[in-house]
C-alpha positions in Angstrom: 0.9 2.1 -13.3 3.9 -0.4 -13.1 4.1 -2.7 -9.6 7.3 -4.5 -8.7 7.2 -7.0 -5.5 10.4 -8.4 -3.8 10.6 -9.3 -0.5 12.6 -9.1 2.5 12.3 -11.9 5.1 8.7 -11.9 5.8 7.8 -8.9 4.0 6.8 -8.4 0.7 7.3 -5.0 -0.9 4.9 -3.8 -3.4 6.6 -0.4 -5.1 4.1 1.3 -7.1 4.9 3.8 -10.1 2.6 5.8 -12.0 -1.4 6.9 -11.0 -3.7 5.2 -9.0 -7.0 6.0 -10.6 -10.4 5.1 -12.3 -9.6 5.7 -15.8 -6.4 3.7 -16.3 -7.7 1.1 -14.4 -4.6 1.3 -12.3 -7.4 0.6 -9.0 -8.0 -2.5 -9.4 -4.8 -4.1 -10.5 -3.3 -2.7 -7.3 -6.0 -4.6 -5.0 -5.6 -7.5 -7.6 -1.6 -7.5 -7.2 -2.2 -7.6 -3.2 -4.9 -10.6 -3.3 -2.4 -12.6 -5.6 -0.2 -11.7 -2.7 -2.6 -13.1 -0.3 -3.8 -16.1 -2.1 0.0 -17.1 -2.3 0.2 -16.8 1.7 2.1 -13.3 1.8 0.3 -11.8 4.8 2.4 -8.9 5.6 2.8 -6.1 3.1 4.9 -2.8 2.5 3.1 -0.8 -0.1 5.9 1.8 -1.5 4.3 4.9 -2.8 7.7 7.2 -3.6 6.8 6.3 -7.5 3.0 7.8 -7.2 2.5 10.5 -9.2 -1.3 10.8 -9.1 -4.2 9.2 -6.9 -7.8 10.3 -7.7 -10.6 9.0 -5.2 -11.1 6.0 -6.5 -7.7 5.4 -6.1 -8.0 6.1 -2.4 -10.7 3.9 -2.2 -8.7 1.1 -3.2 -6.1 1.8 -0.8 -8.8 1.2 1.8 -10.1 -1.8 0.1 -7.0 -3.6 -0.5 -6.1 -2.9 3.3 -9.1 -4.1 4.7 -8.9 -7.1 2.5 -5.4 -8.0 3.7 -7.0 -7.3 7.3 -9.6 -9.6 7.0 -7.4 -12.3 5.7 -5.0 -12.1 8.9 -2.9 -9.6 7.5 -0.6 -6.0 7.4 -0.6 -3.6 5.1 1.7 -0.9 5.8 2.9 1.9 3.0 5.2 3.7 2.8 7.1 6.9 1.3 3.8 8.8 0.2 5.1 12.2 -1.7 4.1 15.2 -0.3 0.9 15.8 -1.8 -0.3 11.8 -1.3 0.5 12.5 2.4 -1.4 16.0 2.7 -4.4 13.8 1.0 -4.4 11.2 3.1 -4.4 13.7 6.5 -6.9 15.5 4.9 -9.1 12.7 4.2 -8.2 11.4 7.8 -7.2 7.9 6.2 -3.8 8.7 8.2 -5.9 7.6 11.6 -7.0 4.2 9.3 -3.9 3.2 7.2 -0.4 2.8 8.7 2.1 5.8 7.0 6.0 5.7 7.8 7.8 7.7 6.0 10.5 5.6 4.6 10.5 1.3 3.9 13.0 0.9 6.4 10.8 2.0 9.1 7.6 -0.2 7.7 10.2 -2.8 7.9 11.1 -1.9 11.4 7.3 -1.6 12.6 7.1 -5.2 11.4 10.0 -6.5 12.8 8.4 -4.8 16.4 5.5 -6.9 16.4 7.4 -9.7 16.8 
């Protein structure tokens, strides 16, 4: 898995490429990545999924985990652009009613700029 960040006013975008599983480990550099984010006093957080190939359940997990942790330190995590089959998962699972899916950046960026 390869992570990029740049950022665009207040907003950091993390774009993830590759899997999001248990055996490469990928898990818990993603939830590392966002609490190096955090710890550097980046609290709101697009999470761009068009690059994800793969995500096994441990991979979901951390998606929880790593929005629950920006939650509890007075953050947003938003992603965006899940593929098809990363979105079907994530309305199967129901994690669509727990973690906020747009379907491109540009409207994570906009749901951002709304809060405001």
């Amino acid at each position: 898995m390869q992570l990029e960040e740049h950022t665009v006013g207040e907003v950091t975008i993390v774009r993830v490429t590759g899997e999001i599983c248990l055996k490469k480990g990928s898990d818990r550099e993603l939830h590392d990545t966002v609490r190096s984010l955090l710890q550097r006093g980046h609290r709101k957080v697009i999470m761009d999924l068009a690059g994800v190939s793969y995500v096994d359940s441990a991979g979901l997990g951390e998606l929880i985990q790593t929005h629950s942790t920006v939650k509890d330190h007075g953050g947003l995590l938003k992603l965006s652009n899940p593929t098809g089959r990363l979105r079907d998962v994530l309305v199967l699972a129901r994690l669509h009613t727990i973690l906020q899916v747009y379907e491109s950046e540009a409207l994570a960026l906009e749901s951002f700029a709304a809060l405001q």
